[in-house]
C-alpha positions as CSV (number, residue, x, y, z in Angstrom):
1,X,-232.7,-151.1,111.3
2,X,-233.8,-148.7,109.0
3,X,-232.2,-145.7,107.4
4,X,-233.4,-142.8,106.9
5,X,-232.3,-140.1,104.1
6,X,-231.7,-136.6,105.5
7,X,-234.1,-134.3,103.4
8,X,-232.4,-131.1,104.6
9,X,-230.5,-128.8,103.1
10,X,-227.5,-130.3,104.6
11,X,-227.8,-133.4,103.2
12,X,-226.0,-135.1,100.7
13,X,-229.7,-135.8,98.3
14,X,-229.7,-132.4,98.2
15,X,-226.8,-131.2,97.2
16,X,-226.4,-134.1,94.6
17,X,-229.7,-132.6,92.4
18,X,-228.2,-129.2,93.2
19,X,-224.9,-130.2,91.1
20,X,-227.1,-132.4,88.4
21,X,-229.1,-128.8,88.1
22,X,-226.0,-126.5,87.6
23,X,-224.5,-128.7,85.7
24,X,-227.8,-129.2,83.1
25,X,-227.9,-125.2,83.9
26,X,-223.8,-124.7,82.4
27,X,-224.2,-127.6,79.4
28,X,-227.6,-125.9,77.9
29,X,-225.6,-122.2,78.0
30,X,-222.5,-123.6,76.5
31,X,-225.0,-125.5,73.7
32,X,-227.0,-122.0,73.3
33,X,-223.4,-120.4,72.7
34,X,-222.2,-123.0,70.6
35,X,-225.2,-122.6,68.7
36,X,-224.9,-118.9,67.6
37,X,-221.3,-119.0,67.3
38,X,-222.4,-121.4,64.9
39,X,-225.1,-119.5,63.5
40,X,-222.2,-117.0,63.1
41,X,-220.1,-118.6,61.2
42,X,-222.7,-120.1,59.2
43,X,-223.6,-116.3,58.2
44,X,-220.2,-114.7,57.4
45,X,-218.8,-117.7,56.1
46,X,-221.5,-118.8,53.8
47,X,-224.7,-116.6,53.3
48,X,-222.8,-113.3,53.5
49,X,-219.5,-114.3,52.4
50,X,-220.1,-112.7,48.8
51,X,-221.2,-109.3,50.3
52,X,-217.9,-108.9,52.7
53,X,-215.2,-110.4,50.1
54,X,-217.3,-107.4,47.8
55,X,-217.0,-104.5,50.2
56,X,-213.5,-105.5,50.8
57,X,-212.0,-105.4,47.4
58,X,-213.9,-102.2,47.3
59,X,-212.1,-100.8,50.1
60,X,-208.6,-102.3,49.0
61,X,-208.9,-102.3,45.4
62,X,-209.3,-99.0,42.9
63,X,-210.4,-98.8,38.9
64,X,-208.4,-96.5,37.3
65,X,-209.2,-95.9,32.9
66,X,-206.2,-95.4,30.0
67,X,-207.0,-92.6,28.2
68,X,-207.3,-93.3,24.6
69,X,-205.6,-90.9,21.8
70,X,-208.0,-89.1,19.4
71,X,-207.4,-89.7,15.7
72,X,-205.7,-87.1,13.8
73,X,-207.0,-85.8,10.6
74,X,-205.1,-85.8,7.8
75,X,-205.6,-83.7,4.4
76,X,-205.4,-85.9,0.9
77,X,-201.7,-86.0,1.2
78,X,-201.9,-87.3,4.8
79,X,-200.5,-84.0,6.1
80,X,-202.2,-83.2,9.6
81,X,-204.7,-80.5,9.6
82,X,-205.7,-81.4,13.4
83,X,-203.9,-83.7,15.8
84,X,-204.0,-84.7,19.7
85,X,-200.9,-84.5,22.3
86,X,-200.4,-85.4,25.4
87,X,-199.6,-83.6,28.3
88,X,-199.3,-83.9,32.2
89,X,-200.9,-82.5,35.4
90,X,-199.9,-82.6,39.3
91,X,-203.2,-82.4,40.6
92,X,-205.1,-83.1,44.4
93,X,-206.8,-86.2,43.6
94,X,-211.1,-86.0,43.5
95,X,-211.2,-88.4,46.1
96,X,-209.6,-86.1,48.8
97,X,-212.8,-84.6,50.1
98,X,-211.1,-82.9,52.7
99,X,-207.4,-82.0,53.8
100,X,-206.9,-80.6,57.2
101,X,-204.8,-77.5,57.8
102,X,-202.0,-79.7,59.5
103,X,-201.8,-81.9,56.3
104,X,-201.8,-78.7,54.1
105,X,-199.0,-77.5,55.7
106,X,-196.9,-80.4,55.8
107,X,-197.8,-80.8,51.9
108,X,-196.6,-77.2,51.3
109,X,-193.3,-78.0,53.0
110,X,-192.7,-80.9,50.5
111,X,-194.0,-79.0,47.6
112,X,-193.1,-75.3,47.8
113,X,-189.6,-76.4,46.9
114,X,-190.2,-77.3,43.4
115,X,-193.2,-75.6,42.9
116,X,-192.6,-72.0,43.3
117,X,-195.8,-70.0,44.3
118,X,-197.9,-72.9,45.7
119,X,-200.0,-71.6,48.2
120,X,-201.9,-74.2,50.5
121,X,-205.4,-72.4,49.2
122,X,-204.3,-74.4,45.6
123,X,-204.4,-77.3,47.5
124,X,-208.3,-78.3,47.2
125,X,-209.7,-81.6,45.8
126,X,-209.7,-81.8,42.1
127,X,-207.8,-79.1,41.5
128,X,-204.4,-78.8,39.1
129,X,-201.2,-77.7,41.2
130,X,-198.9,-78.0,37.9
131,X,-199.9,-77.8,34.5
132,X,-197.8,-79.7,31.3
133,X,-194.7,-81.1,33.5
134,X,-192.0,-82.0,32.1
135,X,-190.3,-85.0,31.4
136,X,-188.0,-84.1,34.1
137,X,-190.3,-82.9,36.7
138,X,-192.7,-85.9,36.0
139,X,-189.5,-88.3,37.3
140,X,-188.5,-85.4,39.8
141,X,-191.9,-85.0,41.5
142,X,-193.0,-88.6,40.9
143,X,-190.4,-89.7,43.1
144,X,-191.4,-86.8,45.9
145,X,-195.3,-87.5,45.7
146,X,-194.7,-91.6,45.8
147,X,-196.2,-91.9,49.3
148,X,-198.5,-89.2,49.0
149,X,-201.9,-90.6,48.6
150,X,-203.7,-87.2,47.6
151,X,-201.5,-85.6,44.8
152,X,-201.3,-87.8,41.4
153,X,-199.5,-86.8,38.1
154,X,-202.9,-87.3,35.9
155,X,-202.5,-87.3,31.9
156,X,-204.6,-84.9,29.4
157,X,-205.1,-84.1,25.9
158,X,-204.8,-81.1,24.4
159,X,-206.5,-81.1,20.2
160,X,-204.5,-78.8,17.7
161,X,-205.4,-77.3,14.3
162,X,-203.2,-75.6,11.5
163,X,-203.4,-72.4,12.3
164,X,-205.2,-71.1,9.1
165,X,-209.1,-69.3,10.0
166,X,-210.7,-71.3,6.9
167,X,-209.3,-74.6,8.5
168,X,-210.5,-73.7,12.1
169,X,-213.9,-73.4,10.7
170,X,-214.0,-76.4,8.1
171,X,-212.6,-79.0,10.9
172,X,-214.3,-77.9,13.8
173,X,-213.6,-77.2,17.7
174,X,-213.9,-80.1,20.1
175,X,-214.6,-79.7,24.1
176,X,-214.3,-82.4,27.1
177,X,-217.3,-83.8,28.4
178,X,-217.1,-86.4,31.1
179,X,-213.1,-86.4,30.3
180,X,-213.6,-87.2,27.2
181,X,-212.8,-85.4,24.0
182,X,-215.9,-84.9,21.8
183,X,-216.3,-83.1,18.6
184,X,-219.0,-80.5,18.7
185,X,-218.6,-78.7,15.3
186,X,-217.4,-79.6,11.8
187,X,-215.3,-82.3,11.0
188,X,-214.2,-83.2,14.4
189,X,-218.5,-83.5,14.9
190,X,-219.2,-85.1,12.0
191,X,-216.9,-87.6,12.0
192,X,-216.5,-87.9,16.1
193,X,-217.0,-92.0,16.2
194,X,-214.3,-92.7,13.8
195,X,-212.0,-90.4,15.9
196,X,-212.6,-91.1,19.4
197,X,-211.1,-94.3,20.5
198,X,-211.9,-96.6,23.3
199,X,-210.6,-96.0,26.9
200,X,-208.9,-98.7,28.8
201,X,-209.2,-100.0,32.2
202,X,-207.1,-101.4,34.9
203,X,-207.8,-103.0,38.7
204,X,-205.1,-102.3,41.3
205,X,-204.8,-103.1,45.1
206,X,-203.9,-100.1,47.1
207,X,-202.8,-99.7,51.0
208,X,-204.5,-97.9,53.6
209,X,-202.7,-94.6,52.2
210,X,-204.1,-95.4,49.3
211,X,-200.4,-96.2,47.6
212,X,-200.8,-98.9,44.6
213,X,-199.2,-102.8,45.8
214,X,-196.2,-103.7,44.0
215,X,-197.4,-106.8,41.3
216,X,-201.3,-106.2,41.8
217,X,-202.4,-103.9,38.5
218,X,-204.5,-105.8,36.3
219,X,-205.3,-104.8,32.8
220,X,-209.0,-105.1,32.2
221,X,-209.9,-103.6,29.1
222,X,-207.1,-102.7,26.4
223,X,-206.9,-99.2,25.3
224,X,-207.9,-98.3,21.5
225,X,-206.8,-95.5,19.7
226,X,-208.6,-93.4,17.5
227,X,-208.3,-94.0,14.0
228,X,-206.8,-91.4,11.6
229,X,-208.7,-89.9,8.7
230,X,-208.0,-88.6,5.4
231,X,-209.8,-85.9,3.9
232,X,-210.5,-84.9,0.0
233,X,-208.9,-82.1,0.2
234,X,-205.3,-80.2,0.7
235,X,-203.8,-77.9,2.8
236,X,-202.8,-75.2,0.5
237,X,-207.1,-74.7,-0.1
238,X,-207.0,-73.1,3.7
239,X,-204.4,-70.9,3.0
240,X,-205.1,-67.9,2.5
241,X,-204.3,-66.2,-1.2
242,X,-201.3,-63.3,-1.7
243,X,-203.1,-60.7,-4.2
244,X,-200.7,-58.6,-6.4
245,X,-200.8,-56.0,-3.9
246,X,-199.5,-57.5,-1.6
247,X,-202.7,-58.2,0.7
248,X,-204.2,-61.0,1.2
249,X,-207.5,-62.7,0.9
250,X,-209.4,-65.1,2.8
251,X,-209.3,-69.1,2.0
252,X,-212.7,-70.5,2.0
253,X,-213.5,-74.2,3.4
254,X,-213.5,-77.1,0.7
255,X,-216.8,-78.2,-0.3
């Protein structure tokens, strides 16, 4: 007798190629997913790997620069005529483009208490809260703005010359430009390379407040100080001459 295979939907021909056809149907999705998972991983792991471990020291580390000490200069008896010291500022950090009302507020609250006057209009990027803190309010206030990302205590330099008029002229003025002290006139100009030192760098990690990781600053550049230099000439020619009469008379600059 022969047999005859059902050709009907019912049958079990049919629903054998059914399964065979889901089943090539599932094994070419999971291939075409296992490919571009692969394709994936190829891409961050390999061909943009560089670019992503790039933008995310940028986003977890920070540069910060050591400010270098301008030289002093000295008269032939190496008695200071002009000289650098430094001092220290509580100021909003540059990077805080914007600080919310709330924030203000609850900054004032910590602040007001040891800075008497502080309004929350002071508190505005880039601007100076406290000027030349002392050695006790730089411990004092350290310790209070620790976990404040936007306030830093930031170091300056303020340059000094012996208060004669001759010498004022005859050494010169100097200004900041860029954060850096430049001679623009006299001696402080004309001998500005030898004076002006070389800044130095660091790398530190920070948290998402911006707070600096314990074990994670990294000098990169040492700091140089400006060297000192000693002029031809002495003090006593800036100062100015007592006549007979009492009065006195102007110095004038050394040659």
């Amino acid at each position: 007798m022969q047999t005859t295979i059902s050709a009907f939907p019912d049958g079990e021909l049919y629903v054998g190629q059914k399964i065979k056809t889901r089943a090539k149907i599932l094994v070419f999705f999971f291939l075409a997913w296992a490919a571009t998972l692969g394709a994936y991983i190829f891409h961050y792991t390999v061909v943009a790997r560089d670019g992503y471990r790039q933008q995310s020291r940028d986003l977890s580390e920070r540069e910060g620069w050591l400010p270098a000490m301008r030289g002093r200069i000295l008269d032939k008896d190496g008695r200071p005529l002009a000289w650098s010291t430094r001092h220290y500022d509580l100021r909003v950090r540059d990077s805080q483009t914007h600080l919310s009302v709330k924030r203000k507020t609850a900054l004032m609250t910590i602040l007001s208490r040891h800075i008497p006057g502080l309004s929350c209009d002071d508190l505005v990027p880039g601007r100076t809260i406290k000027k030349d803190l002392t050695p006790a309010e730089i411990q004092k206030i350290g310790e209070l703005i620790g976990p404040i990302p936007e306030l830093a205590i930031m170091p300056k330099f303020e340059r000094y010359t012996v208060d004669y008029p001759a010498a004022k002229v005859f050494i010169g003025r100097t200004e900041s430009k860029d954060s850096v002290c430049v001679g623009v006139s006299g001696v402080e100009r004309d001998r500005d390379a030898e004076l002006n030192g070389q800044d130095g760098s660091f790398r530190v990690m920070v948290d998402k407040q911006g707070r600096w990781v314990a074990g994670t600053w990294r000098l990169l550049r040492e700091m140089s100080p400006g060297k000192d230099i000693r002029l031809d000439c002495a003090i006593e020619e800036f100062i100015p001459a007592v006549s007979p009469e009492g009065g006195t008379s102007a110095a004038t600059a050394p040659e």
